[in-house]
Each structure stands twice: as structure tokens, then as C-alpha cells.
C-alpha positions as CSV (number, residue, x, y, z in Angstrom):
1,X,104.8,101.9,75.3
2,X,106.6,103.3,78.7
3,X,109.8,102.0,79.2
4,X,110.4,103.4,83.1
5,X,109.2,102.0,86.0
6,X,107.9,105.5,87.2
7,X,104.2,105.3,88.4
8,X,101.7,107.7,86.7
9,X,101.4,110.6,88.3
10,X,97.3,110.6,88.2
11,X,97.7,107.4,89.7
12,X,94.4,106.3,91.1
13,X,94.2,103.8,94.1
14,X,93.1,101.5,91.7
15,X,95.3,98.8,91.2
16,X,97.7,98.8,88.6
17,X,100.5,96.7,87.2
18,X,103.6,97.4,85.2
19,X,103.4,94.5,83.0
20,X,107.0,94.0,81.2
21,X,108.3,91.2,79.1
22,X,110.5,88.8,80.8
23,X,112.8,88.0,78.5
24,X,113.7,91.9,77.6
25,X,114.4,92.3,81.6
26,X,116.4,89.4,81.6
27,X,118.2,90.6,78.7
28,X,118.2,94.1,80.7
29,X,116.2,96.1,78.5
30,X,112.8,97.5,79.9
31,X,109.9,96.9,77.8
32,X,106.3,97.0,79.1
33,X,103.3,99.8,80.1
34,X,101.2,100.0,82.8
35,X,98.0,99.1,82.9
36,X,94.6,98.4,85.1
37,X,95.5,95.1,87.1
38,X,92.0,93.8,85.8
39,X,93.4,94.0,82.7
40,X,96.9,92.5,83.1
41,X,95.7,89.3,81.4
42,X,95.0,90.2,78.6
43,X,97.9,92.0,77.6
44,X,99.8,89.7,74.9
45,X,103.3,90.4,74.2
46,X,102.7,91.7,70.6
47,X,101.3,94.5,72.3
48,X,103.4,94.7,74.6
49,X,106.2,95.1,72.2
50,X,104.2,96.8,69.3
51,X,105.4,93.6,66.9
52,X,105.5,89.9,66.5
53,X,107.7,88.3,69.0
54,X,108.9,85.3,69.9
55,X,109.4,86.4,73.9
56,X,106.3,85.1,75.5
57,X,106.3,85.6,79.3
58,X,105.1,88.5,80.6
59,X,105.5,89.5,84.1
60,X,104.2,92.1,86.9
61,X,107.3,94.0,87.8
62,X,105.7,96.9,89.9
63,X,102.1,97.8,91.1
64,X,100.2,100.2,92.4
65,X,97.0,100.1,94.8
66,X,97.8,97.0,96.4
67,X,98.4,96.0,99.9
68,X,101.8,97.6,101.2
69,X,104.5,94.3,101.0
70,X,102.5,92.8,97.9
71,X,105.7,92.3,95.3
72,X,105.8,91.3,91.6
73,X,103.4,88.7,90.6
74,X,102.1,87.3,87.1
75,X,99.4,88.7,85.2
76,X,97.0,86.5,86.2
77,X,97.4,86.9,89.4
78,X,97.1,90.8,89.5
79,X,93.7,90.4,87.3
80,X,91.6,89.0,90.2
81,X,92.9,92.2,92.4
82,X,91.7,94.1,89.6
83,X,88.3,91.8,89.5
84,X,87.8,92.6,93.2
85,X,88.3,96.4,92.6
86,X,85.8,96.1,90.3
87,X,83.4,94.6,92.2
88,X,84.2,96.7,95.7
89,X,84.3,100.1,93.9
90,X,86.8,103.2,94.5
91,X,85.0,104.3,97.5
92,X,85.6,101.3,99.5
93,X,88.7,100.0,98.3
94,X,91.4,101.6,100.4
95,X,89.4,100.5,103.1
96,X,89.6,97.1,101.9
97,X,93.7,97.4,101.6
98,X,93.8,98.5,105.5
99,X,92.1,95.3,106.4
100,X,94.3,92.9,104.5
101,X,97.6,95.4,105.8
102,X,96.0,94.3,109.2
103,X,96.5,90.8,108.9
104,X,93.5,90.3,110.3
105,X,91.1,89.9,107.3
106,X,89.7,86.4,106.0
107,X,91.0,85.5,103.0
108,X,88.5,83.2,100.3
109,X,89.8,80.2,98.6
110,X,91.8,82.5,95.7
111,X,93.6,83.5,98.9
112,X,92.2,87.2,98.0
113,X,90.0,89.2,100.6
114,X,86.7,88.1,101.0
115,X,84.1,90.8,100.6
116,X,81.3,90.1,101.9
117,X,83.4,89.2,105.0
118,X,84.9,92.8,104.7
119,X,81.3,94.7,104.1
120,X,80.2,92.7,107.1
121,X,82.8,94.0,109.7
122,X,83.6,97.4,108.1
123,X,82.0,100.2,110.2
124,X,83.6,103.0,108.4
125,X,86.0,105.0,108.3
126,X,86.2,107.8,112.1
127,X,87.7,111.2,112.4
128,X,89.3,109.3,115.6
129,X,88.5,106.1,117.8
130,X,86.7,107.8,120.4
131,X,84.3,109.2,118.0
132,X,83.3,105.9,117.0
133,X,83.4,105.1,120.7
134,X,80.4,108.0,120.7
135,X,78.7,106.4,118.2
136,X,78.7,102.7,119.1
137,X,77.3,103.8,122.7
138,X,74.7,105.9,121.2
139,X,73.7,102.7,118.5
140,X,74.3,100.1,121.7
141,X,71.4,102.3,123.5
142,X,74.1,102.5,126.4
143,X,72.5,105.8,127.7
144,X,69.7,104.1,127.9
145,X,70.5,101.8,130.3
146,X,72.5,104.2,132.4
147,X,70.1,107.2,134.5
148,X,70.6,110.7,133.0
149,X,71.7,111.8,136.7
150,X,75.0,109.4,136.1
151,X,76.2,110.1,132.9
152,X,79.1,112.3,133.8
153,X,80.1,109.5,135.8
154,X,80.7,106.9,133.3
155,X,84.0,107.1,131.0
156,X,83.2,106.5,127.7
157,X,87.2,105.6,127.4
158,X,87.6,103.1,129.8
159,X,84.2,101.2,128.8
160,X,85.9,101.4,124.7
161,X,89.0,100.0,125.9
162,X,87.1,97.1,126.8
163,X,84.6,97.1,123.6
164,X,87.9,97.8,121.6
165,X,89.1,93.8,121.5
166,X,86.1,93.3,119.6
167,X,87.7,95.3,116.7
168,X,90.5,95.9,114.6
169,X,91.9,99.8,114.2
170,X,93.6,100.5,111.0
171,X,95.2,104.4,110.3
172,X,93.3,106.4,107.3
173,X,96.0,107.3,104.7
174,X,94.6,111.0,105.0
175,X,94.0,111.2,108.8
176,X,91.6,109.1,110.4
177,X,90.8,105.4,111.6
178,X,89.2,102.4,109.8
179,X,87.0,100.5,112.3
180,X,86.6,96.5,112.0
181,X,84.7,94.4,113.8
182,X,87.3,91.1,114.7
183,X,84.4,88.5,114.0
């Protein structure tokens, strides 16, 4: 059993809960571990507190691998987050916390990020916008439609600012952009 707050230090960005008993907190004593969110649920406090007990509220007092401004919550609620992480996988999922950090991303009736809305307007994460920019205008077939005499005369830049409405930008946490499509 941990009785600090502190977050691992191998944290993953998987999301993960400090689940605690209430009724210790109240009574200011820390008791509680962490654990995968997916698995907040399941936690009962006899576990929790290595012994029958007659506290029996548990609650979410810190996370980890959540959208930023995401506060304490109940168990059940962190378990879907953990369901979702699940089902999105590692690779994707810090993606996924960009988009909801947005504001911009549609929400399912749980109120949690819809994926399939998510896998249908990510396009990756870009070294920069402009590389994207590249890429989008290669995959439009824009040279295509522009003779290979003119090409130097046509600003990539100015024709993303105008392409760039259709999206939504989110900063990498280790350098980088996310790319969205708005709709």
C-alpha cells in the first residue's frame, strides 16, 4: 500500500488513478495505491486497506494520463478512461488527450471521446505544420493541377493558411504538431 500522493516514476501515459479511502482523508490520514484507471473499479476497500473495514467509499484523489484540468473523480468514472485506453492503444493515446485538451473533439453519450470520431480526423502526428502542408498538397494532387513552369510561384503557406480552418493544431509533448481535421 503507498501512502503518498507521488506519481511513479515509470509512469506510463496510461492513465492511472490514486485511488484512496474517503473516510481515512477525511479523517486526514492517507490510505490508498495507485493503480491502472481501468482497474479503479474494482478496487474494494479491504484491499485497499489490507483488512476488513467498515469505510466504504473510495475515491480518485490524483491521476495520471488524463487530459490536462481533468480533477478527482470516482472509480467508476476513471474505469471507462482506462476502457478507452484499452481500446485506443499506447501509440495513439496521447494523441487522443491533445484532441480532448483542444476542446474541439466530439464527445459520445458517456461524455468520453469518441473514437472512431478521433481515428477519422487524426492525420498524425508532423515534425511541423508546413510539413503536413507538403504532404496534404502532394495527397490533394495540387501539383497536378498547377504547370511545372509555375510552381515556384505558388506559396505553399499562404494556400495552408487557408486549408488550415479545416483543421485543428495541437503541440506534440516531445516537439511536434498533432493534425485534426475540424469535421
Amino acid at each position: 500500500m503507498s501512502t503518498t500522493l507521488e506519481k511513479p516514476c515509470n509512469a506510463t501515459t496510461a492513465p492511472l488513478v490514486w485511488v484512496g479511502c474517503l473516510a481515512c482523508y477525511n479523517n486526514g490520514h492517507l490510505v490508498g495505491e495507485w493503480t491502472a484507471a481501468a482497474d479503479a473499479v474494482d478496487l474494494t476497500p479491504e484491499e485497499l486497506h489490507r483488512h476488513p473495514t467498515s469505510h466504504e467509499e473510495l475515491w480518485c484523489f490524483d491521476l495520471t494520463g488524463f487530459p490536462s484540468g481533468t480533477g478527482e473523480m470516482s472509480p467508476s468514472a476513471a474505469a471507462p478512461w482506462g476502457e478507452l485506453f484499452e481500446q485506443l492503444g499506447e501509440h495513439q493515446w496521447d494523441a487522443l488527450l491533445a484532441w480532448v485538451e483542444t476542446g474541439c473533439y466530439v464527445a459520445d453519450v458517456d461524455d468520453l471521446p469518441c473514437v472512431s470520431d478521433f481515428e477519422d480526423r487524426y492525420c498524425g502526428c508532423w515534425d511541423s505544420e508546413s510539413d503536413y502542408a507538403a504532404h496534404l498538397a502532394e495527397e490533394m494532387g495540387v501539383w497536378d493541377e498547377i504547370p511545372e513552369h509555375l510552381h515556384s510561384y505558388f506559396d505553399i503557406d499562404d494556400w495552408w493558411r487557408d486549408e488550415r480552418y479545416d483543421y485543428t493544431i495541437a503541440n506534440a509533448p516531445d516537439g511536434g504538431v498533432y493534425i485534426f481535421r475540424a469535421h
